[in-house]
mmCIF file of the N, C-alpha and C atoms, coordinates in Angstrom:
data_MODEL
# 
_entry.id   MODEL 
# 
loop_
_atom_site.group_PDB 
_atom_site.id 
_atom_site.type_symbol 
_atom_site.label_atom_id 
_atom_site.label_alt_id 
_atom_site.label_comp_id 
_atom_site.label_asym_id 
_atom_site.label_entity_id 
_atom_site.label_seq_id 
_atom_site.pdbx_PDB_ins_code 
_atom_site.Cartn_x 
_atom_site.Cartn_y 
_atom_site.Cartn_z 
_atom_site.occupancy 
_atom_site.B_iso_or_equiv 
_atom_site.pdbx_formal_charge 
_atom_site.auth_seq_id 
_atom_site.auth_comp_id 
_atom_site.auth_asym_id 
_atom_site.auth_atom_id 
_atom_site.pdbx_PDB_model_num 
ATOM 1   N N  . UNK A 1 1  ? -9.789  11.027  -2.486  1.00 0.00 ? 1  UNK A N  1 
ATOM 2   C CA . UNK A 1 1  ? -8.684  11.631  -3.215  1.00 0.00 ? 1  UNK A CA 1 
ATOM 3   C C  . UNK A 1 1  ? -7.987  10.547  -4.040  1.00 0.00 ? 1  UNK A C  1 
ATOM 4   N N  . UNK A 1 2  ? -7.901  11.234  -5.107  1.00 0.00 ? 2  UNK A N  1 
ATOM 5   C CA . UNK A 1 2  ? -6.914  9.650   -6.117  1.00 0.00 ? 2  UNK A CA 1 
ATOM 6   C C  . UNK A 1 2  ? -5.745  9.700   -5.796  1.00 0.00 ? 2  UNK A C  1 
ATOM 7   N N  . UNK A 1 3  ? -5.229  8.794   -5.981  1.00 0.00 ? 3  UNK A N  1 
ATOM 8   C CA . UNK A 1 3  ? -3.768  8.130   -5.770  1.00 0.00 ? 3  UNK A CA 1 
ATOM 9   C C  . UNK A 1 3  ? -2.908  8.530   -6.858  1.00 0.00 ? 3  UNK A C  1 
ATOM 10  N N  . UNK A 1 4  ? -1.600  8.652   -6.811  1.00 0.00 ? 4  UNK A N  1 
ATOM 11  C CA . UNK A 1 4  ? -0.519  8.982   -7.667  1.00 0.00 ? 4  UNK A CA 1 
ATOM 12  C C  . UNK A 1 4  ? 0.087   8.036   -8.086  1.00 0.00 ? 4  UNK A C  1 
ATOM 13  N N  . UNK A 1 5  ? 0.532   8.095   -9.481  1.00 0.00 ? 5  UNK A N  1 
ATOM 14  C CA . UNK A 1 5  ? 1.333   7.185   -10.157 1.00 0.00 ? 5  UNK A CA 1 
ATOM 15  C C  . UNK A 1 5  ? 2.777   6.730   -9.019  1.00 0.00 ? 5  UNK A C  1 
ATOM 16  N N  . UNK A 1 6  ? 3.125   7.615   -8.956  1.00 0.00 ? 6  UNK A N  1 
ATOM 17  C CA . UNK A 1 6  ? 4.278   7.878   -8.196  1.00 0.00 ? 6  UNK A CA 1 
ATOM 18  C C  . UNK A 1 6  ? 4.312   6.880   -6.497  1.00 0.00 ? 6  UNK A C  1 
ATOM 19  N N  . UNK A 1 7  ? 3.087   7.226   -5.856  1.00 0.00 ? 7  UNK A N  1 
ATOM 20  C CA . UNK A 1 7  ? 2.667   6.416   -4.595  1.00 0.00 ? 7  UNK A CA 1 
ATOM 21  C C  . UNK A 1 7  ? 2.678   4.716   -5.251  1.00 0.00 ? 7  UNK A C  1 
ATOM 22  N N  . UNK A 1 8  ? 2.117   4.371   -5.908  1.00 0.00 ? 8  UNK A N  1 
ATOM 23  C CA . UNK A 1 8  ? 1.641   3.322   -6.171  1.00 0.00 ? 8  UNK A CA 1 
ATOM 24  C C  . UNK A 1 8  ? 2.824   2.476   -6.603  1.00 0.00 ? 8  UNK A C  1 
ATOM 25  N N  . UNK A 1 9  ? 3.530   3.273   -7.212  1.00 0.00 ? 9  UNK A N  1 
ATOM 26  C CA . UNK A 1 9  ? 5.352   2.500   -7.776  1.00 0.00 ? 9  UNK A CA 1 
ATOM 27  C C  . UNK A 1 9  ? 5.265   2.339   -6.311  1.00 0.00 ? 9  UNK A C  1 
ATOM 28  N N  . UNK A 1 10 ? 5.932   3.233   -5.515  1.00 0.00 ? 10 UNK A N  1 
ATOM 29  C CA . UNK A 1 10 ? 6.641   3.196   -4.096  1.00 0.00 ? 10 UNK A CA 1 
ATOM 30  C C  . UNK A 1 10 ? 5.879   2.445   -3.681  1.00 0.00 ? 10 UNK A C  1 
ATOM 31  N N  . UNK A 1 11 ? 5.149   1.646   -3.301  1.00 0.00 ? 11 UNK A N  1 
ATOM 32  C CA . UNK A 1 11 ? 4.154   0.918   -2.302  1.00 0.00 ? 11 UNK A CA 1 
ATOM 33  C C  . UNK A 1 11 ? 4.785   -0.095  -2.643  1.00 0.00 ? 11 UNK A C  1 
ATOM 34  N N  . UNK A 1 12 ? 4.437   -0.597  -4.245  1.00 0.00 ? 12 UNK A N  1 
ATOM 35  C CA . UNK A 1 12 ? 5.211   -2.093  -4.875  1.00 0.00 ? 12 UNK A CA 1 
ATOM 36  C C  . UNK A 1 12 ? 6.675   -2.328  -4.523  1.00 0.00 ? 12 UNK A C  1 
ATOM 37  N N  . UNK A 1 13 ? 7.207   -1.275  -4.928  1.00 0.00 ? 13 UNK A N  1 
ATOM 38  C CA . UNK A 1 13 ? 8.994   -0.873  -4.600  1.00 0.00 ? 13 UNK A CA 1 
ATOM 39  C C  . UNK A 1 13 ? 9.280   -1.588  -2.995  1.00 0.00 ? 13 UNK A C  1 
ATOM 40  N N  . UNK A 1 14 ? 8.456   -0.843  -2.145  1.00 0.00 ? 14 UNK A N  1 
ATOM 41  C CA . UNK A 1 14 ? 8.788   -0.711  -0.506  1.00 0.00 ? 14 UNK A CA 1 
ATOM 42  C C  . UNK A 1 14 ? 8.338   -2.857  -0.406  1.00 0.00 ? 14 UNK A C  1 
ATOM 43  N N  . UNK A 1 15 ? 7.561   -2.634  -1.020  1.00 0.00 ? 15 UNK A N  1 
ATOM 44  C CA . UNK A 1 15 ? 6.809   -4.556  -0.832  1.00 0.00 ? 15 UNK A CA 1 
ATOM 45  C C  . UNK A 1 15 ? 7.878   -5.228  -1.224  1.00 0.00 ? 15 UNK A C  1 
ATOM 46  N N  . UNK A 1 16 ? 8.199   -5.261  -3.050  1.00 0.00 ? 16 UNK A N  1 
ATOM 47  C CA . UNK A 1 16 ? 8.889   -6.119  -3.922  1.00 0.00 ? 16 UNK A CA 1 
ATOM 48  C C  . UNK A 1 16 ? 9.992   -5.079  -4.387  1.00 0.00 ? 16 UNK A C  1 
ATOM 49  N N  . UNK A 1 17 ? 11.076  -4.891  -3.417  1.00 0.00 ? 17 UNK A N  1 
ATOM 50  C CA . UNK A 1 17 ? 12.634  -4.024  -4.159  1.00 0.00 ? 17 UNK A CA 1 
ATOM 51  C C  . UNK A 1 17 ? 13.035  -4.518  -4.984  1.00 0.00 ? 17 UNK A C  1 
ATOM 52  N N  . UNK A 1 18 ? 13.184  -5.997  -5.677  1.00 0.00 ? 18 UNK A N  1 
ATOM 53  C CA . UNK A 1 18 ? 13.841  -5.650  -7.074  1.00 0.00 ? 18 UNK A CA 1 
ATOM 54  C C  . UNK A 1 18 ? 12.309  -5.255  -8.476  1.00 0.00 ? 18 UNK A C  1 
ATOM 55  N N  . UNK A 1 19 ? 11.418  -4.780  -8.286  1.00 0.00 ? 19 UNK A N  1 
ATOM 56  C CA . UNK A 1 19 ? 10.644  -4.518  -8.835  1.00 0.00 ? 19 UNK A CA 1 
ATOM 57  C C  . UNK A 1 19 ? 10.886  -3.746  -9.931  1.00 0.00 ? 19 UNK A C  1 
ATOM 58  N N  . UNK A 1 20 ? 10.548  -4.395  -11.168 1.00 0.00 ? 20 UNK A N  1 
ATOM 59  C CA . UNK A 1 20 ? 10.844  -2.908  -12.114 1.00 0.00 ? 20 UNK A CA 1 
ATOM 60  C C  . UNK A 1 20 ? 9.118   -3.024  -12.726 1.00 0.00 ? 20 UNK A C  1 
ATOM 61  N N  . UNK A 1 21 ? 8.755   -1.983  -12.291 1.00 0.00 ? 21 UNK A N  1 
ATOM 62  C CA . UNK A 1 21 ? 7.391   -1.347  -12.151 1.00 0.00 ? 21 UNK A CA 1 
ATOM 63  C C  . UNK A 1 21 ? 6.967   -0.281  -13.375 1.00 0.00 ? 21 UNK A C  1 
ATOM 64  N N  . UNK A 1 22 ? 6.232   -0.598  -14.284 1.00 0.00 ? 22 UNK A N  1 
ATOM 65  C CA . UNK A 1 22 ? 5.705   0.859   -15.042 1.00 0.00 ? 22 UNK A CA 1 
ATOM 66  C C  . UNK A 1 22 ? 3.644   0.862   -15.069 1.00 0.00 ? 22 UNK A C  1 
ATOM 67  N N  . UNK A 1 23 ? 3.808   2.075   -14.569 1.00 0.00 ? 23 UNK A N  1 
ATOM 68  C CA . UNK A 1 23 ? 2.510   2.289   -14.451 1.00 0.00 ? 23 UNK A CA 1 
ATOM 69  C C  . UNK A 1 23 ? 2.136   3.550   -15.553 1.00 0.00 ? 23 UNK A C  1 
ATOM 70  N N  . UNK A 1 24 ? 0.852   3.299   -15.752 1.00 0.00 ? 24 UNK A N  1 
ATOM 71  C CA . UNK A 1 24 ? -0.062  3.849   -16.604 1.00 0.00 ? 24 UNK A CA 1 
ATOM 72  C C  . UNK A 1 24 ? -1.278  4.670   -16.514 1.00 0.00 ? 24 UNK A C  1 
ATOM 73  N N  . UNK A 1 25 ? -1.434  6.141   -16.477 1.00 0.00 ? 25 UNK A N  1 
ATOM 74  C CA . UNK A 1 25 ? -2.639  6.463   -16.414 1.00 0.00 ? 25 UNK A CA 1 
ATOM 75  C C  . UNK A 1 25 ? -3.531  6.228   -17.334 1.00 0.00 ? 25 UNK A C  1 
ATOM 76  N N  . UNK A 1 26 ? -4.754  5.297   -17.308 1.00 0.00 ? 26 UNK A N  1 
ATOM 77  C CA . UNK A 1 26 ? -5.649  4.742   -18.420 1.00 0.00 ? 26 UNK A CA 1 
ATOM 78  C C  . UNK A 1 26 ? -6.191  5.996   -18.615 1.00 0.00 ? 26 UNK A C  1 
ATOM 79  N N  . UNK A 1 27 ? -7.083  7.193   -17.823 1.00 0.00 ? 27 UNK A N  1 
ATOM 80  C CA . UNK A 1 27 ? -7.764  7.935   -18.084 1.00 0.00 ? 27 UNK A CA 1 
ATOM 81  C C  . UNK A 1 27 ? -7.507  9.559   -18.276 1.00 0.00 ? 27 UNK A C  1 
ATOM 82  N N  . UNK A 1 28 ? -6.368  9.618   -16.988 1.00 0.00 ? 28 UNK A N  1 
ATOM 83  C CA . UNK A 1 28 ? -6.027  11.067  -16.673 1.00 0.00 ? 28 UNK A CA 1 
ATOM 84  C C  . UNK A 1 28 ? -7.001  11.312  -15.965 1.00 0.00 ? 28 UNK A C  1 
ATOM 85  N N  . UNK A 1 29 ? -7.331  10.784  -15.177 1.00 0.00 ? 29 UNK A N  1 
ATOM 86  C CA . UNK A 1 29 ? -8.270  11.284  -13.726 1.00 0.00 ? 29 UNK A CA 1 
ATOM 87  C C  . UNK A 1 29 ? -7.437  10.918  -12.607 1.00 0.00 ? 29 UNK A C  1 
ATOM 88  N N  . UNK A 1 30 ? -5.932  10.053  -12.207 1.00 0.00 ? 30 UNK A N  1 
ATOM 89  C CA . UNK A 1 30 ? -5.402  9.524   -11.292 1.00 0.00 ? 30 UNK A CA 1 
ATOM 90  C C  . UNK A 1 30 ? -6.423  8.335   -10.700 1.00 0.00 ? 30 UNK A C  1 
ATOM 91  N N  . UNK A 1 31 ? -7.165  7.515   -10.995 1.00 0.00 ? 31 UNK A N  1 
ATOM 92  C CA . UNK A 1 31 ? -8.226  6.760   -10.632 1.00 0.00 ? 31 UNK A CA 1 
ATOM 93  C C  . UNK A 1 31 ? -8.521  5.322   -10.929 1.00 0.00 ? 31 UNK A C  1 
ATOM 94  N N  . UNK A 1 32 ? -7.842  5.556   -12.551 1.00 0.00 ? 32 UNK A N  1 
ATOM 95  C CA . UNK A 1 32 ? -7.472  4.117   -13.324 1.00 0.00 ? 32 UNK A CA 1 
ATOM 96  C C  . UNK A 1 32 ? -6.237  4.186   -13.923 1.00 0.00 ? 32 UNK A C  1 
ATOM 97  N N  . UNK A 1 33 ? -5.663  2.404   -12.990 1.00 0.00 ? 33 UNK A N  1 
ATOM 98  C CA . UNK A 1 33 ? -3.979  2.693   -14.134 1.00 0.00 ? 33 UNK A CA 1 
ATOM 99  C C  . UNK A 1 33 ? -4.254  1.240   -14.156 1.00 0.00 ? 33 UNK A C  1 
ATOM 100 N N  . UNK A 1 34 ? -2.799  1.132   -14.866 1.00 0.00 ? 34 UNK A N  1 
ATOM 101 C CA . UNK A 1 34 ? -2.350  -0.142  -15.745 1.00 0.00 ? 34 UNK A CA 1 
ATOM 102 C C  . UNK A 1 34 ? -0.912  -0.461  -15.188 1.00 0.00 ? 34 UNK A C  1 
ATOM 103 N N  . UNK A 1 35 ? -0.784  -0.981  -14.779 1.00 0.00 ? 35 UNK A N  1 
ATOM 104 C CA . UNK A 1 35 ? 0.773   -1.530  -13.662 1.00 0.00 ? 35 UNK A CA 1 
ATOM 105 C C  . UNK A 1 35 ? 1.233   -2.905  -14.523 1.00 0.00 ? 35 UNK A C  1 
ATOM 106 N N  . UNK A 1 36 ? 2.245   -2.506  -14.781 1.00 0.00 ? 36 UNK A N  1 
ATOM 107 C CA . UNK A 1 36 ? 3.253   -3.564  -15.212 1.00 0.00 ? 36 UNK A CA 1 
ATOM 108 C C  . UNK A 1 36 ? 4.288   -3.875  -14.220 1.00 0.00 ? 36 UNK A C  1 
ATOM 109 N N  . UNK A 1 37 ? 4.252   -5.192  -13.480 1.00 0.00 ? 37 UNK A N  1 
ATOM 110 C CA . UNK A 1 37 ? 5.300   -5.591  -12.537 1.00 0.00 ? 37 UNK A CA 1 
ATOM 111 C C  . UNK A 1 37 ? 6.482   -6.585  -12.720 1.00 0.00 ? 37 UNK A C  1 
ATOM 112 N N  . UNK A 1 38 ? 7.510   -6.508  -13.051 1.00 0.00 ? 38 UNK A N  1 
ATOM 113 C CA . UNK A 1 38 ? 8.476   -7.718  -13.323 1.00 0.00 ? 38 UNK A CA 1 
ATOM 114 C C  . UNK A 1 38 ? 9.388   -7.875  -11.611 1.00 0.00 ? 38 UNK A C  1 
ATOM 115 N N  . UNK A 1 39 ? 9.040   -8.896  -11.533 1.00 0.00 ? 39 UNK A N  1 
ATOM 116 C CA . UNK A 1 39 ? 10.179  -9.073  -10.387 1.00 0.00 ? 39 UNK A CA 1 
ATOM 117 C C  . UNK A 1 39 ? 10.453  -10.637 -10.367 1.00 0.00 ? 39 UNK A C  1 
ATOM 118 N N  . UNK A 1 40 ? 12.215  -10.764 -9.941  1.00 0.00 ? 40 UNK A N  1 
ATOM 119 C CA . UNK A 1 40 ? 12.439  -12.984 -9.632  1.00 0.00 ? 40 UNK A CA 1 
ATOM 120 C C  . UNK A 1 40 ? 11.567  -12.884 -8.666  1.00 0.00 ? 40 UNK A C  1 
ATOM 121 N N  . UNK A 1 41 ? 11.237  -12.341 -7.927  1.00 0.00 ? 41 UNK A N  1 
ATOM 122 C CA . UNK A 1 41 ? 9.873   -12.529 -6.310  1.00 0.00 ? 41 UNK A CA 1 
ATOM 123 C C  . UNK A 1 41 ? 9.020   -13.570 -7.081  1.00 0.00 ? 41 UNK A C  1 
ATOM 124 N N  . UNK A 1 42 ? 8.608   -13.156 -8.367  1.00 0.00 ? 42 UNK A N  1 
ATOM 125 C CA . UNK A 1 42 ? 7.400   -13.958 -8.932  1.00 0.00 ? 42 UNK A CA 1 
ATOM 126 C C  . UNK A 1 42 ? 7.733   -15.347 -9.376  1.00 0.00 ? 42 UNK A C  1 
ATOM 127 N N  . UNK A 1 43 ? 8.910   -15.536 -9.489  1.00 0.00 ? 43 UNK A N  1 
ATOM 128 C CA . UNK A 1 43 ? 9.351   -17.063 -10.229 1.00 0.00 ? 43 UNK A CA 1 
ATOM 129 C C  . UNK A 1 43 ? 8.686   -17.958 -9.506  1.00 0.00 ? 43 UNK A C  1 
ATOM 130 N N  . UNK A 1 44 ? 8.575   -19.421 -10.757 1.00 0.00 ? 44 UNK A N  1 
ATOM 131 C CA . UNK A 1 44 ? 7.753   -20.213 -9.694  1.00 0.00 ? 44 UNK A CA 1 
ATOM 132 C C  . UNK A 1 44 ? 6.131   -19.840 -8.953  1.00 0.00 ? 44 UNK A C  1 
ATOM 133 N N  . UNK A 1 45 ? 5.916   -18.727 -9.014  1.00 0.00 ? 45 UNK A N  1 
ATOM 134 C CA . UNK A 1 45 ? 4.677   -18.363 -8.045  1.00 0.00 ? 45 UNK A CA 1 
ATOM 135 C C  . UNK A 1 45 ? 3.297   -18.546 -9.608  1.00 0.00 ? 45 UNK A C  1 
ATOM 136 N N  . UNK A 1 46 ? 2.026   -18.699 -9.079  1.00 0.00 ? 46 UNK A N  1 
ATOM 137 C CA . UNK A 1 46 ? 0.976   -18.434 -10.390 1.00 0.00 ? 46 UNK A CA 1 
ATOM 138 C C  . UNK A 1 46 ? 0.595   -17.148 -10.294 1.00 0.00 ? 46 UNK A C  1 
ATOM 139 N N  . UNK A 1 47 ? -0.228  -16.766 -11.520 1.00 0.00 ? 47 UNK A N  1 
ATOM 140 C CA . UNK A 1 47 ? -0.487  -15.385 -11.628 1.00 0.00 ? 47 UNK A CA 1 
ATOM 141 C C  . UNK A 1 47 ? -1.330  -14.640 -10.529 1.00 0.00 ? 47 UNK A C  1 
ATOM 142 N N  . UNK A 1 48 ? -2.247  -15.518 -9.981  1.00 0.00 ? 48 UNK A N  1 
ATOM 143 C CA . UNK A 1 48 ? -2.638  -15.329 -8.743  1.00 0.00 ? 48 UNK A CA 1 
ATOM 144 C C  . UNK A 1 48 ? -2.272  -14.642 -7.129  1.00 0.00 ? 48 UNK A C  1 
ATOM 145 N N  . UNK A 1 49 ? -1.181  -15.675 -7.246  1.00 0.00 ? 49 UNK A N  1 
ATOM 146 C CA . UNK A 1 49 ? -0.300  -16.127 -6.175  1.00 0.00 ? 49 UNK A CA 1 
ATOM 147 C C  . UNK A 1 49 ? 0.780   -13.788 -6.542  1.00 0.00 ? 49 UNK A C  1 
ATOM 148 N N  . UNK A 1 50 ? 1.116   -14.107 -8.033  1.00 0.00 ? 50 UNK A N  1 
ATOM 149 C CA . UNK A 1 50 ? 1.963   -12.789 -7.809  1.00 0.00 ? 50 UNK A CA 1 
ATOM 150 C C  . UNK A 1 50 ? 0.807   -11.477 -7.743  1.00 0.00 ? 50 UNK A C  1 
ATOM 151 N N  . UNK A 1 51 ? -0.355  -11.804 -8.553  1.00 0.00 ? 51 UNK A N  1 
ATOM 152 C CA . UNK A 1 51 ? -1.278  -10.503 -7.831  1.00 0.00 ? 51 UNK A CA 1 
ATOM 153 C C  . UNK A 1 51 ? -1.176  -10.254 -6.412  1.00 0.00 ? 51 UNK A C  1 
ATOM 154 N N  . UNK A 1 52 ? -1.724  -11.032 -5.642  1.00 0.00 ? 52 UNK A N  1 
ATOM 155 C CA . UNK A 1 52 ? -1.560  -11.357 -4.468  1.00 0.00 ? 52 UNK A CA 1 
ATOM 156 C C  . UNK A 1 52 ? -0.851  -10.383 -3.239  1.00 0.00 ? 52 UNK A C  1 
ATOM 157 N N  . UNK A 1 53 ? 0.345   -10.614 -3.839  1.00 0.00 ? 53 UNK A N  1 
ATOM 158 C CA . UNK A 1 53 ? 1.559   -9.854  -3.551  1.00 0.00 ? 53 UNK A CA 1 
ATOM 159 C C  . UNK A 1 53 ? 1.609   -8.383  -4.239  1.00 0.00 ? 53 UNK A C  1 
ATOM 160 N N  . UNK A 1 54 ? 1.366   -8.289  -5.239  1.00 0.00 ? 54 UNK A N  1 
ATOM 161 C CA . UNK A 1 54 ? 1.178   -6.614  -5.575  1.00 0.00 ? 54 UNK A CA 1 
ATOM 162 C C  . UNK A 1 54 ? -0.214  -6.121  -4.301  1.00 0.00 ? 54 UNK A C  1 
ATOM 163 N N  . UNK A 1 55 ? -0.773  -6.767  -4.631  1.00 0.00 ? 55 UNK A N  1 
ATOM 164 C CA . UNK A 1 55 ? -2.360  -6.360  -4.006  1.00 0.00 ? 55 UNK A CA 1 
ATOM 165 C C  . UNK A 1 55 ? -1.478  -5.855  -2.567  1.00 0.00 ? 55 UNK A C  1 
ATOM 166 N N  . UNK A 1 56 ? -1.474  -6.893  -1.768  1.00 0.00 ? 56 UNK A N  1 
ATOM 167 C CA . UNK A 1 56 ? -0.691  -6.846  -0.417  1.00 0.00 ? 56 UNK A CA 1 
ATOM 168 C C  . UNK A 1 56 ? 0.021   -5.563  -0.187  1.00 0.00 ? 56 UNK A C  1 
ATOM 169 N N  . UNK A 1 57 ? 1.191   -5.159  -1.301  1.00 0.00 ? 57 UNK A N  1 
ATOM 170 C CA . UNK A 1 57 ? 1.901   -4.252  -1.411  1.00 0.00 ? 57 UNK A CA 1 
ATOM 171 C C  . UNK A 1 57 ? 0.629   -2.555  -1.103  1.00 0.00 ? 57 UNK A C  1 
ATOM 172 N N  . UNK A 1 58 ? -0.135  -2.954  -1.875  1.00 0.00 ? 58 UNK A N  1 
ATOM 173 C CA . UNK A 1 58 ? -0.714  -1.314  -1.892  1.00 0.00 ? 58 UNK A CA 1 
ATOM 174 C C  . UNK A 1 58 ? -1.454  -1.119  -0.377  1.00 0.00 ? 58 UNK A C  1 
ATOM 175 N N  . UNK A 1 59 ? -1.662  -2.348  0.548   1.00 0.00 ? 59 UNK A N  1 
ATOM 176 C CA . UNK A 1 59 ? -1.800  -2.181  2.001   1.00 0.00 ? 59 UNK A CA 1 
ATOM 177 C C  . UNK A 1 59 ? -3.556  -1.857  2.202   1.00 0.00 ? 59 UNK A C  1 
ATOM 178 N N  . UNK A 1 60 ? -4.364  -2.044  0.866   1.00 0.00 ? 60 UNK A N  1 
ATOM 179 C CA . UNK A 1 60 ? -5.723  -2.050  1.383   1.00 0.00 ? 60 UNK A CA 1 
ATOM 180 C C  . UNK A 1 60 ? -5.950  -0.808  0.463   1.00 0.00 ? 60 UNK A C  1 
ATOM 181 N N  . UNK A 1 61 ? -5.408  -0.353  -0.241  1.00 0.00 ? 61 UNK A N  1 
ATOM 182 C CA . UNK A 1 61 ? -5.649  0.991   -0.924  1.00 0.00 ? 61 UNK A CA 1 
ATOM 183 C C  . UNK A 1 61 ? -6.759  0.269   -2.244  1.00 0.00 ? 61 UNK A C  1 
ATOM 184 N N  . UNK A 1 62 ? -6.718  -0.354  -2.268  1.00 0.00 ? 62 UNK A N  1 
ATOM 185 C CA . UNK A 1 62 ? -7.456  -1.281  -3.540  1.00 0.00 ? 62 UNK A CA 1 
ATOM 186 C C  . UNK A 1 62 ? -8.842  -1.108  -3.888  1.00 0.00 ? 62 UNK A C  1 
ATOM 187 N N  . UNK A 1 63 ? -9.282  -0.140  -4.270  1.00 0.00 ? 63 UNK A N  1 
ATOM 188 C CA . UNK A 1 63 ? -11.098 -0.174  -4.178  1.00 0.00 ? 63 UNK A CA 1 
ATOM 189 C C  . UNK A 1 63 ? -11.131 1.154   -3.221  1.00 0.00 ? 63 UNK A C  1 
ATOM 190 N N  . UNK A 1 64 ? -10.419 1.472   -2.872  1.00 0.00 ? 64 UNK A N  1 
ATOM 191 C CA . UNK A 1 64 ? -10.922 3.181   -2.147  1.00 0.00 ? 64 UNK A CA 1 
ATOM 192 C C  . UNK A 1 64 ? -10.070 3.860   -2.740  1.00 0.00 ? 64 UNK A C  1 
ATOM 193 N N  . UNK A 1 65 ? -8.627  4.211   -2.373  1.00 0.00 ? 65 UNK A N  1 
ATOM 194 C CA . UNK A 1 65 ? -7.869  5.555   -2.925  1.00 0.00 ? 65 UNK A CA 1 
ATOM 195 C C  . UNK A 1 65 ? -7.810  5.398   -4.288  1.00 0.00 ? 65 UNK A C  1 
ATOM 196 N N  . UNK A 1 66 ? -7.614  3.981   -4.471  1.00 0.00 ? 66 UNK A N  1 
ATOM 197 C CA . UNK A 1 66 ? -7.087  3.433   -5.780  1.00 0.00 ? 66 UNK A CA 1 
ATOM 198 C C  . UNK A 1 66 ? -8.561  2.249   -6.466  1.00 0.00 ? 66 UNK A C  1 
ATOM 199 N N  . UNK A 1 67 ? -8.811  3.012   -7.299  1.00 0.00 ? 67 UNK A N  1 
ATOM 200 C CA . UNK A 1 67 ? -10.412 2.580   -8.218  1.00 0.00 ? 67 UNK A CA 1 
ATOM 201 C C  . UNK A 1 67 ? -9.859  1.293   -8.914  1.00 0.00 ? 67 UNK A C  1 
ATOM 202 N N  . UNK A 1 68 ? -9.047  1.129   -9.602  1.00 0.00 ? 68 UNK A N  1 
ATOM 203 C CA . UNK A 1 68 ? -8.896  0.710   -10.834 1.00 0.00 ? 68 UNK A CA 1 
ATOM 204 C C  . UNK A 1 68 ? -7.996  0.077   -11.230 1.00 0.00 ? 68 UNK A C  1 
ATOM 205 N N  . UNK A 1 69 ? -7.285  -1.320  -11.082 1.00 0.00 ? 69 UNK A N  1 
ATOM 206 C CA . UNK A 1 69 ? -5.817  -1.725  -11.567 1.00 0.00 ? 69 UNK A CA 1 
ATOM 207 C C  . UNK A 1 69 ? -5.589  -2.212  -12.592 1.00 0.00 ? 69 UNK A C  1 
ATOM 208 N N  . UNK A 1 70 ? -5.419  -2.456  -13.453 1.00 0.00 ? 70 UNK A N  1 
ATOM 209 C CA . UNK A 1 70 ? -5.227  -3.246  -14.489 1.00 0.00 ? 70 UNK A CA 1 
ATOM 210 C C  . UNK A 1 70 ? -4.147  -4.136  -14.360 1.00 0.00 ? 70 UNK A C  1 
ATOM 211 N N  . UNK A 1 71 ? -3.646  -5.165  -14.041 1.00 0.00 ? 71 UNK A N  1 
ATOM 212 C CA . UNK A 1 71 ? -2.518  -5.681  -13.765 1.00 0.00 ? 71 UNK A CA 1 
ATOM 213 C C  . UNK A 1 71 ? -1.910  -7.068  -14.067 1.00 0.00 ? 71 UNK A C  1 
ATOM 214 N N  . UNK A 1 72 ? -0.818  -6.749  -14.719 1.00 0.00 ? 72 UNK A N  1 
ATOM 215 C CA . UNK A 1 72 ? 0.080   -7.833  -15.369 1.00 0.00 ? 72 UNK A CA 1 
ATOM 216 C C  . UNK A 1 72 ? 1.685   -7.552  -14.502 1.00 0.00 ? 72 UNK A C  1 
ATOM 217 N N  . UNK A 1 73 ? 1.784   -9.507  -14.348 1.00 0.00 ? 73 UNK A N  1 
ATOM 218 C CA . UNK A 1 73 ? 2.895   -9.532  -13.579 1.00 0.00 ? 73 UNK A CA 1 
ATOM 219 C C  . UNK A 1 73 ? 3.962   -10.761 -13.588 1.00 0.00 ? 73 UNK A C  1 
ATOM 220 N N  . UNK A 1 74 ? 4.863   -10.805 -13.658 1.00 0.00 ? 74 UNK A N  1 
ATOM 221 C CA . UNK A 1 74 ? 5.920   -11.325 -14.385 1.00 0.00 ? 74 UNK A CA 1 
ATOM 222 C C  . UNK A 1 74 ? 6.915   -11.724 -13.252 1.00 0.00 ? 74 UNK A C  1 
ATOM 223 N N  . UNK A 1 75 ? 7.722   -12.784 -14.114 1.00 0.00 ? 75 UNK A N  1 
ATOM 224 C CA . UNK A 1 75 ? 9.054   -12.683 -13.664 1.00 0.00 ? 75 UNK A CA 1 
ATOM 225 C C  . UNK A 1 75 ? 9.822   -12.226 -15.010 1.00 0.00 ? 75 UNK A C  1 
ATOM 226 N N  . UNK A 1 76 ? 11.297  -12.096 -14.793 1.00 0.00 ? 76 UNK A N  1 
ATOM 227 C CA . UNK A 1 76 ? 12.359  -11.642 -15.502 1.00 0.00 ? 76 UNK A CA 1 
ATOM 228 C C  . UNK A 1 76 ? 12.083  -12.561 -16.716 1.00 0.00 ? 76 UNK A C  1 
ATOM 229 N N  . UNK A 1 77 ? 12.290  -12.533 -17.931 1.00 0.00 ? 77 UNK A N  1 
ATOM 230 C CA . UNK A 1 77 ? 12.369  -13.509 -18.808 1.00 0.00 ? 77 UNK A CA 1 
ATOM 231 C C  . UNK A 1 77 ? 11.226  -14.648 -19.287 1.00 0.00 ? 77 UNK A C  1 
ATOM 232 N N  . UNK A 1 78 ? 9.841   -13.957 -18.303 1.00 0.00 ? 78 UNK A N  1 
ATOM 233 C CA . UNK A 1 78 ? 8.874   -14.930 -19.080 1.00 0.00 ? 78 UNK A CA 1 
ATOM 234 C C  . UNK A 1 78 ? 7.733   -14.073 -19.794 1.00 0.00 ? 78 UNK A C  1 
# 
């Protein structure tokens, strides 16, 4: 079953609360999105290091409920 735009905010949200999160359906199948993450969590950290932490956030959903991420991730101001 695909995953919801909606689940996938909340997962990041519940992980990283000051998160300001916009996600993207690439296809309209619920299967592939595009997640934009800004949070200070990331300051200092490499791009790696803040995937990492999104990844973490979705709890293993990565490759089964959820196919597809596209993902860019930030702090405030960079």
């Amino acid at each position: 079953m695909p995953m919801e735009a909606g689940e996938i905010e909340r997962l990041i949200r519940e992980s990283i609360p000051d998160a300001v999160v916009t996600i993207e359906d690439l296809r309209g199948d619920g299967d592939h999105y595009a997640a934009h993450v800004v949070s200070a969590e990331f300051a200092g950290k490499s791009r790696v290091q803040q995937h990492q932490m999104v990844y973490k956030a979705l709890k293993g959903r990565m490759g089964g409920e959820l196919h597809a991420l596209a993902l860019q991730t930030s702090a405030p101001g960079s």
